[in-house]
Backbone as CSV, one residue per row, in Angstrom:
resi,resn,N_x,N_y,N_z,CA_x,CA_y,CA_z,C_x,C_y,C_z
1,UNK,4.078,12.587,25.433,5.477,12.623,25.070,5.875,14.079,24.835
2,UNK,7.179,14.831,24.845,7.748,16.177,25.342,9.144,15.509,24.681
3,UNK,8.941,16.755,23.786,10.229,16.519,22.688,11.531,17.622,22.882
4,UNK,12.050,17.573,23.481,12.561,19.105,22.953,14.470,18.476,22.334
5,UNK,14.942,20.312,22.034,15.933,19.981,21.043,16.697,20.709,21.758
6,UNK,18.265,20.155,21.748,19.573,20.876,22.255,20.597,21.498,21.915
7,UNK,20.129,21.507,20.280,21.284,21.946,19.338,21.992,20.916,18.904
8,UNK,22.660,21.158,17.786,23.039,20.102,16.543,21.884,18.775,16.353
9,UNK,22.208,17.534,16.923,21.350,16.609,16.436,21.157,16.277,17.726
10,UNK,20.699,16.584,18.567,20.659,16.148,20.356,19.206,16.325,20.667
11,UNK,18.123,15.555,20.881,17.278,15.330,21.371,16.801,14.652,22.711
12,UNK,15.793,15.041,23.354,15.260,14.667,24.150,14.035,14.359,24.480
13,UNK,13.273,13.097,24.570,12.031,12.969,24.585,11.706,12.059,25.945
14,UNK,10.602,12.534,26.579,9.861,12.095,27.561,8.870,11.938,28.129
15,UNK,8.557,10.620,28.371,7.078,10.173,29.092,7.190,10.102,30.303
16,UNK,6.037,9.884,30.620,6.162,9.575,32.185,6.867,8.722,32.906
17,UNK,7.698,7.798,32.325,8.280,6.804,32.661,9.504,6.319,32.222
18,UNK,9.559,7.270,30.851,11.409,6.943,30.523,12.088,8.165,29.513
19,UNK,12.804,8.386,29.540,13.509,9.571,29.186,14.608,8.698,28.026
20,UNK,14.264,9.017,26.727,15.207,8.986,25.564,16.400,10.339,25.331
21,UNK,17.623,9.920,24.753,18.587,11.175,24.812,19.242,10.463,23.300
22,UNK,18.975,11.589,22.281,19.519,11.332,20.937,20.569,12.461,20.910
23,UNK,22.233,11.409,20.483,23.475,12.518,19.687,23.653,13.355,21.308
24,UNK,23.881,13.242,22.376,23.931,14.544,23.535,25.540,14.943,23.296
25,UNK,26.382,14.064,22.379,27.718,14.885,21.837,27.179,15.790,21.175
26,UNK,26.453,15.948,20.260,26.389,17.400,19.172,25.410,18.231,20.317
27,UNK,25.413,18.417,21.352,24.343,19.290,21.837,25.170,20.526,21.616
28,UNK,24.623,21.731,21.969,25.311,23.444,21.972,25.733,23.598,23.506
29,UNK,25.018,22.621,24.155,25.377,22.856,25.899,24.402,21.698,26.640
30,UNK,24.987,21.399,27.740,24.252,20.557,28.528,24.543,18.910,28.264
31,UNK,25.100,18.619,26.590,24.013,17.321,26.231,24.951,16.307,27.040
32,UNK,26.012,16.409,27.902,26.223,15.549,28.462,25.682,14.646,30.304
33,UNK,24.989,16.488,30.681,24.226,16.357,31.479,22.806,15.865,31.735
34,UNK,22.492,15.444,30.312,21.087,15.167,30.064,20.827,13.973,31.015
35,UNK,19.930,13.458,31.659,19.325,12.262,32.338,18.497,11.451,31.389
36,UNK,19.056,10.431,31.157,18.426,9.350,30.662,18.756,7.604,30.670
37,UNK,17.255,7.402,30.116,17.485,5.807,30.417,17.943,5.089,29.669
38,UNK,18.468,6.037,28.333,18.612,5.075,27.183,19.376,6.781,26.566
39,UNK,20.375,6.162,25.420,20.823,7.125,24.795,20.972,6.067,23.631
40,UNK,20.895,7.084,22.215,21.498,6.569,21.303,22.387,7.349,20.154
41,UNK,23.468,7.034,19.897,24.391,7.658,19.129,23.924,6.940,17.211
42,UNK,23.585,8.054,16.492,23.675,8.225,15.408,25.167,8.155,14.379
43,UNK,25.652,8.356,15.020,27.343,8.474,14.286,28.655,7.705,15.405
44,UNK,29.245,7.100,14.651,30.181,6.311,15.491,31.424,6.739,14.750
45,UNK,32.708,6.984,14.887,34.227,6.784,14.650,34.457,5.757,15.272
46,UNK,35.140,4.909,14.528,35.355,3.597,15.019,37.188,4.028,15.843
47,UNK,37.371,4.027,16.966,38.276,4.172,17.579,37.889,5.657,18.417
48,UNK,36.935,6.195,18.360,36.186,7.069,19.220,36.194,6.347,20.625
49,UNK,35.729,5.551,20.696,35.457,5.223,22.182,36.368,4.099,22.634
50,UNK,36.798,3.971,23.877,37.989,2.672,24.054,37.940,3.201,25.675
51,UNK,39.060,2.624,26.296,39.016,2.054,27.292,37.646,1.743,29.122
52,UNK,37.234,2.759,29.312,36.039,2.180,30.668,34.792,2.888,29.527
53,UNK,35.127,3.211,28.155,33.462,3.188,27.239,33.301,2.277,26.526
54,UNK,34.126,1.137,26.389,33.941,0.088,25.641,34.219,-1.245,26.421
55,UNK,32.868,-1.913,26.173,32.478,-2.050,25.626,31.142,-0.436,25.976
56,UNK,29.962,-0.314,25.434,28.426,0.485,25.817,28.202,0.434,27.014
57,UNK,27.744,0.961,27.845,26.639,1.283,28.715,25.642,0.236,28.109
58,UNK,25.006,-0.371,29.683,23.838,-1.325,29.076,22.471,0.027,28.161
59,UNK,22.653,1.446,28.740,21.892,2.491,28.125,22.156,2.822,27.025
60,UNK,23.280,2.588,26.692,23.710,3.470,24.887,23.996,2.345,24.174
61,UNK,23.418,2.438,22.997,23.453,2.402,21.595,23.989,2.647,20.971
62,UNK,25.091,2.185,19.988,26.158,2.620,19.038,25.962,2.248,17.891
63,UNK,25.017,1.430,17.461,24.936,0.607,15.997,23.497,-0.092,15.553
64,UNK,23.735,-0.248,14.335,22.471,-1.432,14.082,22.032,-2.497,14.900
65,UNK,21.243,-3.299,14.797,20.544,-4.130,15.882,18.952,-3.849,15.643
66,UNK,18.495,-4.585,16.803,17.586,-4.686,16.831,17.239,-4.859,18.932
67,UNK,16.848,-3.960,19.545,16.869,-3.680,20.850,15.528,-3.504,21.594
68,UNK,15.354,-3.777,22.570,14.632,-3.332,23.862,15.072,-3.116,25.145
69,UNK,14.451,-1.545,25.290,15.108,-1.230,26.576,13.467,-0.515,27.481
70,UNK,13.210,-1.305,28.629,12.100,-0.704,28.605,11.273,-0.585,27.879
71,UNK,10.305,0.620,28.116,8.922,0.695,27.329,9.484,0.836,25.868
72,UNK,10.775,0.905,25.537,11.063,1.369,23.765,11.574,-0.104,23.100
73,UNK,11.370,0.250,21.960,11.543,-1.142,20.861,12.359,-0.484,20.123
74,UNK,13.527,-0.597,19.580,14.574,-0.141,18.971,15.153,-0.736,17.469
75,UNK,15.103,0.117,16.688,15.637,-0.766,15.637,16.841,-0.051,14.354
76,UNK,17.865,-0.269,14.581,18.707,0.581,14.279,19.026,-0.020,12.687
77,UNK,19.905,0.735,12.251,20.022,0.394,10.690,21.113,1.178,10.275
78,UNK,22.026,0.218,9.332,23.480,0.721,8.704,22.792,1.484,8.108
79,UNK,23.709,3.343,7.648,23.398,4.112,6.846,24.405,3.454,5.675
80,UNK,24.276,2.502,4.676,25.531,2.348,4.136,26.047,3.133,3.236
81,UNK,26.071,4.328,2.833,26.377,4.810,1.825,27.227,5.961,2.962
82,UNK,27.140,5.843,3.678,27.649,7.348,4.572,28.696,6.190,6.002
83,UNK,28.765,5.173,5.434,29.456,4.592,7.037,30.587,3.574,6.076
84,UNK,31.959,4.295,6.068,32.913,3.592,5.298,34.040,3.967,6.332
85,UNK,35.217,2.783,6.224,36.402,3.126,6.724,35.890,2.898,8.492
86,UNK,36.164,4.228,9.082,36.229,4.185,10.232,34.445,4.609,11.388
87,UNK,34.076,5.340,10.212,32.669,5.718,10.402,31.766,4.799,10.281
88,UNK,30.877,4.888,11.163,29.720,4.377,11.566,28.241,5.102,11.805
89,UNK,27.073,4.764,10.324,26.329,5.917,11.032,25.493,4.546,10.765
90,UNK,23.930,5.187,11.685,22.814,4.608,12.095,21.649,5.361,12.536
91,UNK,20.814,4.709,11.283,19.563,5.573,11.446,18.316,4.945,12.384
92,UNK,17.464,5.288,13.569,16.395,4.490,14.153,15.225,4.612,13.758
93,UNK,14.773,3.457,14.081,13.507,3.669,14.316,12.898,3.305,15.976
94,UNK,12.016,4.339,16.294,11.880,3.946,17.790,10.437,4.035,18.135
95,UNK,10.146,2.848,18.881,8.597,2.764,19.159,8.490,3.091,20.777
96,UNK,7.881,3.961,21.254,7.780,4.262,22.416,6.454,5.308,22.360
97,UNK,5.634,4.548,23.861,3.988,4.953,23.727,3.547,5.362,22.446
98,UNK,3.257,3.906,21.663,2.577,3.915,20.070,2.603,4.901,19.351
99,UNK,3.716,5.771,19.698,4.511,6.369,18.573,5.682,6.261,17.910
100,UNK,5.667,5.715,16.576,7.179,5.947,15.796,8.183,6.740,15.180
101,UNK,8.581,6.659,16.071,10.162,8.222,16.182,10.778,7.233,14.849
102,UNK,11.464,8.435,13.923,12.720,8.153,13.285,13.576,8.825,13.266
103,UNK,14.861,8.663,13.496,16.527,9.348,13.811,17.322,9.305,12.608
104,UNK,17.573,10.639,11.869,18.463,9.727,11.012,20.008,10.475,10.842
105,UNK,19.787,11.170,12.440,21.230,11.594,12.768,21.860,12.509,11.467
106,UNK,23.243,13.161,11.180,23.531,13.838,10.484,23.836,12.884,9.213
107,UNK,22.846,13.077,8.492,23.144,12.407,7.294,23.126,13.239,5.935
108,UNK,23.918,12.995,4.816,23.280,13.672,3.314,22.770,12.888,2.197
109,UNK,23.458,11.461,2.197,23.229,10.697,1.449,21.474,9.955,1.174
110,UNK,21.541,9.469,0.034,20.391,9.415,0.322,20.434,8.082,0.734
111,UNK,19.034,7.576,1.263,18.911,6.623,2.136,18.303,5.019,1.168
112,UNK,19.047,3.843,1.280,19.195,2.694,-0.156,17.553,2.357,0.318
113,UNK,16.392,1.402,-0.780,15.359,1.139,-0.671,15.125,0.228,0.673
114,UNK,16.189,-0.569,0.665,15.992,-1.098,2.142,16.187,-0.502,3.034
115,UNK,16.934,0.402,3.624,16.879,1.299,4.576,15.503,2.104,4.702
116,UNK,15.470,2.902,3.777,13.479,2.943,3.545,13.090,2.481,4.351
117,UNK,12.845,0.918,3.526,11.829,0.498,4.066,11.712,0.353,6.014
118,UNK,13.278,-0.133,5.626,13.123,-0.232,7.483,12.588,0.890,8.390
119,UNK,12.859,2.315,7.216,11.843,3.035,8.460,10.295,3.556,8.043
120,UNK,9.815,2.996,7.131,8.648,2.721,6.849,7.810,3.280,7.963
121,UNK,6.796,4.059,7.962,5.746,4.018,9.200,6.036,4.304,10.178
122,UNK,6.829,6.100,10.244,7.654,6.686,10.930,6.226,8.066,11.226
123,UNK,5.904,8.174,12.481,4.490,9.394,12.610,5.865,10.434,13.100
124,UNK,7.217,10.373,13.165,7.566,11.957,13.978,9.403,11.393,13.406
125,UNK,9.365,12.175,12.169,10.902,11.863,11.806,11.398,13.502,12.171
126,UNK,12.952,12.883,12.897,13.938,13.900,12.898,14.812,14.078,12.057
127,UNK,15.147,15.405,11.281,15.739,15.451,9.732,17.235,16.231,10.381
128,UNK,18.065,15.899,9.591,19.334,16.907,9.232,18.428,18.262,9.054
129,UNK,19.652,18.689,9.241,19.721,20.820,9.837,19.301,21.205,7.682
130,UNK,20.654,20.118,7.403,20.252,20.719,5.763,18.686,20.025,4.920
131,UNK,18.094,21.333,4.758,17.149,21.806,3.873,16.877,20.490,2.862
132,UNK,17.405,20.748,1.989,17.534,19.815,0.850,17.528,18.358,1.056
133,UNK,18.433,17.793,2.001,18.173,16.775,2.421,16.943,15.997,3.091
134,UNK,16.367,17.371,4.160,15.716,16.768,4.730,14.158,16.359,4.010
135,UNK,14.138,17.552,2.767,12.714,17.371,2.071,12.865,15.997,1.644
136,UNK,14.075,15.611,1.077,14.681,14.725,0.397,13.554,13.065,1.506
137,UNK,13.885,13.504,2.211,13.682,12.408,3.144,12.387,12.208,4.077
138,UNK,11.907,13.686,4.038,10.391,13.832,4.245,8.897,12.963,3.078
139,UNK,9.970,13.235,2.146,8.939,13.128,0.972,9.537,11.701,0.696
140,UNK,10.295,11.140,0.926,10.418,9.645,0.576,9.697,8.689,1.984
141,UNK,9.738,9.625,3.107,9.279,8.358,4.453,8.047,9.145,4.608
142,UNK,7.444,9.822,4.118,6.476,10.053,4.501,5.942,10.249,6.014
143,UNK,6.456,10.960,6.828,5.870,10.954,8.304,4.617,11.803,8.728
144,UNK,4.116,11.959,9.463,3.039,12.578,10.242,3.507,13.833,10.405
145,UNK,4.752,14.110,11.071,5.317,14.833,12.040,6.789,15.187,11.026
146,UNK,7.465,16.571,10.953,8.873,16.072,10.829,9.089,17.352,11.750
147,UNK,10.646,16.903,12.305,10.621,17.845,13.433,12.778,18.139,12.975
148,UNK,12.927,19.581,11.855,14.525,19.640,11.377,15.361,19.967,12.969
149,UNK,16.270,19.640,12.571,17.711,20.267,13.279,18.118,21.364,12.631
150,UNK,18.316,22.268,12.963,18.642,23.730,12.694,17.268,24.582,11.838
151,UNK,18.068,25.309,11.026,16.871,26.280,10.624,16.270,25.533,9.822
152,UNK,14.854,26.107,10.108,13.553,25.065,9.264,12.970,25.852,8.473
153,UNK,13.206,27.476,7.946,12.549,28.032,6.688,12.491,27.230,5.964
154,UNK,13.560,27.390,4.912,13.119,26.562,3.610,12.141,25.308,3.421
155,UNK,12.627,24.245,4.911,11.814,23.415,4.838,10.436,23.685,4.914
156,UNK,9.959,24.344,5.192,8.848,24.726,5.925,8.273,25.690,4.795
157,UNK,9.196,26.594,3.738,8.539,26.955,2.785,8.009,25.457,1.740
158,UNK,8.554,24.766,1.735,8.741,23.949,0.611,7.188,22.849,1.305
159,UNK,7.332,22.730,2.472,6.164,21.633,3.008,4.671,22.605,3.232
160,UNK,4.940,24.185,2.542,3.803,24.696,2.879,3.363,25.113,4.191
161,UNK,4.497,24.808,5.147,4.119,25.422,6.804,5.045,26.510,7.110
162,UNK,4.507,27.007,8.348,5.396,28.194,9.129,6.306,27.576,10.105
163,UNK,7.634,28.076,10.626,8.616,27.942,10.613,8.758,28.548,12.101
164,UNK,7.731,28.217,13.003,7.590,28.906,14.446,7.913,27.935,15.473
165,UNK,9.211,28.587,15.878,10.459,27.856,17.021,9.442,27.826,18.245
166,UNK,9.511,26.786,18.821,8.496,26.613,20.480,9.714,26.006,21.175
167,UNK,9.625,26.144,22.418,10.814,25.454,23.305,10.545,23.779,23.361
168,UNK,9.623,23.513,23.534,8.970,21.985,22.852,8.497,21.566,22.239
169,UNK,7.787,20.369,22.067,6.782,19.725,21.540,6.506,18.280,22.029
170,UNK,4.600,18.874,22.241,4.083,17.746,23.102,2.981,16.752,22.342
171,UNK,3.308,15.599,22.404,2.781,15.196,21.121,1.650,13.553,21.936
172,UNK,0.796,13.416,21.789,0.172,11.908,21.915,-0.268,10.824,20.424
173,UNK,0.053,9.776,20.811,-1.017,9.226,19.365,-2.182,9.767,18.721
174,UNK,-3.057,10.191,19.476,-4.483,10.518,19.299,-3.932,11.729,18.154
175,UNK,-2.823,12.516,18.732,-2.948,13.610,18.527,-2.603,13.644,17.136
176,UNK,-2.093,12.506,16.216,-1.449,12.399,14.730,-2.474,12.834,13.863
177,UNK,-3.300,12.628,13.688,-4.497,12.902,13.248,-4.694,12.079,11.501
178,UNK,-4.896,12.270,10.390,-5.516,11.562,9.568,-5.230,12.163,8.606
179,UNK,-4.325,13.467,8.714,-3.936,14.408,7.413,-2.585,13.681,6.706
180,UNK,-2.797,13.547,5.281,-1.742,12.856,4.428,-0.360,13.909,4.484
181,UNK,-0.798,15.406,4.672,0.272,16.523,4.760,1.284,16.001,5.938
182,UNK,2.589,16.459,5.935,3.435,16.181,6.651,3.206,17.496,7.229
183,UNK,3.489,17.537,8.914,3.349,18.712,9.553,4.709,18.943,10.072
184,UNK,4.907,20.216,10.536,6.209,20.470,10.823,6.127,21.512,12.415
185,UNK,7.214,20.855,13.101,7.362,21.530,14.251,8.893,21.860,14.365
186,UNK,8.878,22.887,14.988,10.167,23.656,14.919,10.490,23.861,16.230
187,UNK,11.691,23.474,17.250,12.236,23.468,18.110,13.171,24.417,18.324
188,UNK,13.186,25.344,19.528,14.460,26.167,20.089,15.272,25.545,20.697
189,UNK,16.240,26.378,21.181,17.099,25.730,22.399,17.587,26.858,23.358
């Protein structure tokens, strides 16, 4: 799996066989050109999308549920403390080649015990750009992997790692390894 990042909350991950595209609205460039088999949107405005985008693409994702598309198992979840009125946010969890991705899109709030739990047993969470939050959320889901949106000093002072931008990250199961430390990888664009 080949992770890389596009700016704001826009991800891209790929196996040999299917190409995920997270947020390609917040990218810095490109994220509408991205190729994929599946997209999923973290944040919804409810009256954002309407006439030949509504209803979804059988590929995109707008909300909670519970999904399969291909090799991925999908499981989305109301942020409720951050999705009132017209907003809609949604945090994933995503199983693809026996690894569990978690998304939790631009969020600050913190996340209710059931939401937790739903992402319970997350090896490669993607955090908000802000610092504070994201320790916030490192240290409550506990992942293998956390991989911020924007600058990752602080985080990275605070988790005890270095803060060294790579244009990717290539990751296998094997490769999670058995350390209770959360590790941190830092993405360019």
């Amino acid at each position: 799996m080949t992770i890389n990042w596009y700016g704001g909350g826009c991800y891209k991950i790929q196996t040999p066989n299917f190409n995920l595209v997270i947020d390609p609205e917040t990218a810095a460039s490109a994220g509408s050109r991205l190729k994929a088999d599946l997209i999923l949107h973290t944040t919804l405005e409810v009256g954002e999308i309407g006439g030949d985008d509504f209803p979804p693409k059988e590929e995109e994702i707008f909300g909670p549920g519970e999904y399969n598309l291909g090799p991925a198992r999908i499981k989305g979840v109301l942020v409720s403390k951050e999705s009132k009125g017209k907003l809609l946010k949604t945090a994933y969890s995503v199983v693809l080649e026996d690894l569990r991705l978690g998304f939790l899109g631009d969020i600050a709030a913190d996340l209710t015990e059931d939401e937790l739990d739903s992402l319970d047993g997350i090896d490669i969470l993607f955090v908000p750009a802000s610092a504070a939050s994201s320790l916030r959320y490192v240290k409550a889901i506990e992942p293998k992997w956390a991989i911020p949106a924007g600058d990752a000093k602080k985080l990275a002072s605070e988790l005890g790692e270095e803060a060294l931008p790579q244009e990717k990250f290539t990751i296998k199961k094997k490769d999670l390894g058995s350390e209770e430390k959360t590790k941190l990888a830092v993405l360019s664009y």
